[in-house]
Rosetta silent file (secondary structure, phi, psi, omega in degrees, C-alpha in Angstrom):
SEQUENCE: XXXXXXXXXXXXXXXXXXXXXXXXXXXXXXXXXXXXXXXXXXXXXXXXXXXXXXXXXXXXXXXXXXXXXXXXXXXXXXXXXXXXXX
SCORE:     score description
SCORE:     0.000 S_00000001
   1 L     0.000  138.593  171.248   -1.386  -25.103   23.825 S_00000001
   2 L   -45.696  131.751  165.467   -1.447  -25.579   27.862 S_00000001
   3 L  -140.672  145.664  -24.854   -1.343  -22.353   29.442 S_00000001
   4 L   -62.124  168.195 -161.478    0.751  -22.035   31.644 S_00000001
   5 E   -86.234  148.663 -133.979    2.931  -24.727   30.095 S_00000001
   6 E  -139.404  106.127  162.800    2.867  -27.855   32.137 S_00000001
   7 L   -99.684  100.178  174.490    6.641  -29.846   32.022 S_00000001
   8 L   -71.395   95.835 -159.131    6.175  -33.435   33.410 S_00000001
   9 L   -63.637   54.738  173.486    8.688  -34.219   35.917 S_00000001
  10 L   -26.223   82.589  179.092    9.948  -37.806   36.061 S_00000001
  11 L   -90.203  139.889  173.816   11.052  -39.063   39.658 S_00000001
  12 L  -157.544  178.222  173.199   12.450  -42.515   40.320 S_00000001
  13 L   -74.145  173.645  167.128   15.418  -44.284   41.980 S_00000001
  14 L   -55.003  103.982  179.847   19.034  -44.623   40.842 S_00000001
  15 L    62.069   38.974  179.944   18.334  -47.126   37.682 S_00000001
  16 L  -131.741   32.575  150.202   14.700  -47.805   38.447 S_00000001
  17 L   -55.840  146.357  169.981   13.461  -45.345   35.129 S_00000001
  18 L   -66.888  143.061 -167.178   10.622  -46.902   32.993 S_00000001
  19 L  -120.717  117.591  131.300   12.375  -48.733   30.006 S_00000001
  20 L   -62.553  146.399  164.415   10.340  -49.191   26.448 S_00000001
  21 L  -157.529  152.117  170.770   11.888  -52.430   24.331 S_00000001
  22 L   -86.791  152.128 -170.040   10.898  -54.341   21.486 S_00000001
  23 L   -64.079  -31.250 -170.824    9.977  -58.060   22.192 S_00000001
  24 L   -88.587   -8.237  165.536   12.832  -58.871   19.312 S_00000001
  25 L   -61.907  115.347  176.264   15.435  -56.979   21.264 S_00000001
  26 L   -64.591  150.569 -178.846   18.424  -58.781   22.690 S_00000001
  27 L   -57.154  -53.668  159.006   18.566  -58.370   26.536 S_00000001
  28 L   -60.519   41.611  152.982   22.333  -56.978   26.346 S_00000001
  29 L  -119.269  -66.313  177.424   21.122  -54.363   24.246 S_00000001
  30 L   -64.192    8.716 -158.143   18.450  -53.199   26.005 S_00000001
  31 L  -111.438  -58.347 -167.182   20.358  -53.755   29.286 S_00000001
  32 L   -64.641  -75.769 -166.131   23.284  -51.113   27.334 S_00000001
  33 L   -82.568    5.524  162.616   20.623  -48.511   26.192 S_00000001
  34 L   -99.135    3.651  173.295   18.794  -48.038   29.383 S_00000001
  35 L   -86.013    7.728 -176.991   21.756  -47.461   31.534 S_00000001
  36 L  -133.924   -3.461  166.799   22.287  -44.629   29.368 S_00000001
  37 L   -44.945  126.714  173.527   18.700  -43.387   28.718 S_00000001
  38 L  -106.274  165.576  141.527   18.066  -40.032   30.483 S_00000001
  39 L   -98.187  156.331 -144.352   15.038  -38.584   32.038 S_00000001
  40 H   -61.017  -33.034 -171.664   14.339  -34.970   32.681 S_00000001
  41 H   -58.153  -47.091  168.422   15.307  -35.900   36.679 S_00000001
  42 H   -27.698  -67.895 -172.781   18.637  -37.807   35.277 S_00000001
  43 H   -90.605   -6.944  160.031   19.802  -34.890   33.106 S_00000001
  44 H   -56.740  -37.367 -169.430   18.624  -32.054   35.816 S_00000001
  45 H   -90.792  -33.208  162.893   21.297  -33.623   37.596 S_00000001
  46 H   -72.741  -31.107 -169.102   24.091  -33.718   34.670 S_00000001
  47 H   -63.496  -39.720 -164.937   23.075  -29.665   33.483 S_00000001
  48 H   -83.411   13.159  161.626   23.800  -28.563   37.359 S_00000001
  49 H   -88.309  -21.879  177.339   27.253  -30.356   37.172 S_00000001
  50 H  -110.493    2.248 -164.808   28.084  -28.007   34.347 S_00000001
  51 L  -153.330   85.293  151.769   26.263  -25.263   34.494 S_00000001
  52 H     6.103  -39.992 -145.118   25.882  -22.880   37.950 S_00000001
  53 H   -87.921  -23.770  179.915   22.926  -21.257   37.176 S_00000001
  54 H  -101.689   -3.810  169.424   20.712  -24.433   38.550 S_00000001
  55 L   -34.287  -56.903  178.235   22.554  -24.897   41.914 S_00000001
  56 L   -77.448    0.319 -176.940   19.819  -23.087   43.627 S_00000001
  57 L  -105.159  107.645  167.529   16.885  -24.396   41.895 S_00000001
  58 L   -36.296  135.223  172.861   14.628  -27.313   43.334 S_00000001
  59 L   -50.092  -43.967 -178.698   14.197  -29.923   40.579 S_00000001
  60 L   -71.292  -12.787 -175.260   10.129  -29.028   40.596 S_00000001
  61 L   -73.212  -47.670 -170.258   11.413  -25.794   40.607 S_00000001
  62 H   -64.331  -36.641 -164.112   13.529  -25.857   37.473 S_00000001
  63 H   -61.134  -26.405  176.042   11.062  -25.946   34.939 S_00000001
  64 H   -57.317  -36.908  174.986   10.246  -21.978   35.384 S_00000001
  65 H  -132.463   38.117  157.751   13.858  -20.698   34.028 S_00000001
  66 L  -179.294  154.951 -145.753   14.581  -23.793   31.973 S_00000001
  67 E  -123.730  141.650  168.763   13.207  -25.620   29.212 S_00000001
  68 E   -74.306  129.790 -178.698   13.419  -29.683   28.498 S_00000001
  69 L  -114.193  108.515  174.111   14.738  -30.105   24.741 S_00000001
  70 L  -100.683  -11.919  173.490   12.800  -33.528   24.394 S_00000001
  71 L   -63.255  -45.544  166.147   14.407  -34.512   21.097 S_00000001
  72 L   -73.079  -34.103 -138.908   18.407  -34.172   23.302 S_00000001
  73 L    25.517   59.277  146.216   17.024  -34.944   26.514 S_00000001
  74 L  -155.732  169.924 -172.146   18.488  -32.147   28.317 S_00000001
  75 E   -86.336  151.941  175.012   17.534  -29.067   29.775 S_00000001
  76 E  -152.293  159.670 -165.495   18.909  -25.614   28.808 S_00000001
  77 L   -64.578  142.255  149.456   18.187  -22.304   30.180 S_00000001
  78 L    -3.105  137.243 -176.294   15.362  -20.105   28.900 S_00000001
  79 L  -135.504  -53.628  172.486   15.957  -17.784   26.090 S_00000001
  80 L   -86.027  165.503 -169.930   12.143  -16.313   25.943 S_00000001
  81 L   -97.072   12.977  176.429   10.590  -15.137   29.018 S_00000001
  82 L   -55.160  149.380 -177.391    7.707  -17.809   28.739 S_00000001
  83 L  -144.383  164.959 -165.772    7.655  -19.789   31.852 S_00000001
  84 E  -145.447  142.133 -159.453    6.609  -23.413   33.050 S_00000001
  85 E  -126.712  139.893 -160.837    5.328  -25.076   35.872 S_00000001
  86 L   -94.172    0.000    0.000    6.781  -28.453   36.874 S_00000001
């Protein structure tokens, strides 16, 4: 394990995230799940509509008192006092 623990921090524009698809995939399907794919910048931005605690924290910032859940793709606060640099 990385020490200290190294979170990679996806930046891009408003609907200009990197997309995976299979070659056999219809286009309105993959057009439907990548408007709804998130990325850790994506759901940094839905956790601080619900949850106070990240108002004050710069996105490069966040990874130190909150940890990316990569299976959900979203962030939740810390629980252990382990920390991460973004």
């Amino acid at each position: 394990m990385e020490w200290p623990l190294v979170t990679r921090l996806i930046v891009h524009l408003p609907g200009q995230h990197n997309v995976i698809f299979n070659e056999n995939e219809d286009l309105a399907t993959m057009a439907e799940r990548a408007a709804h794919q998130k990325t850790t910048l994506t759901a940094y931005f839905a956790y601080n509509t619900q949850n106070a605690d990240g108002w004050n924290v710069v996105y490069v910032d966040f990874p130190i008192d909150h940890v990316w859940k990569i299976r959900e793709k979203v962030w939740s606060a810390r629980q252990r006092g382990e920390k991460a640099v973004g």
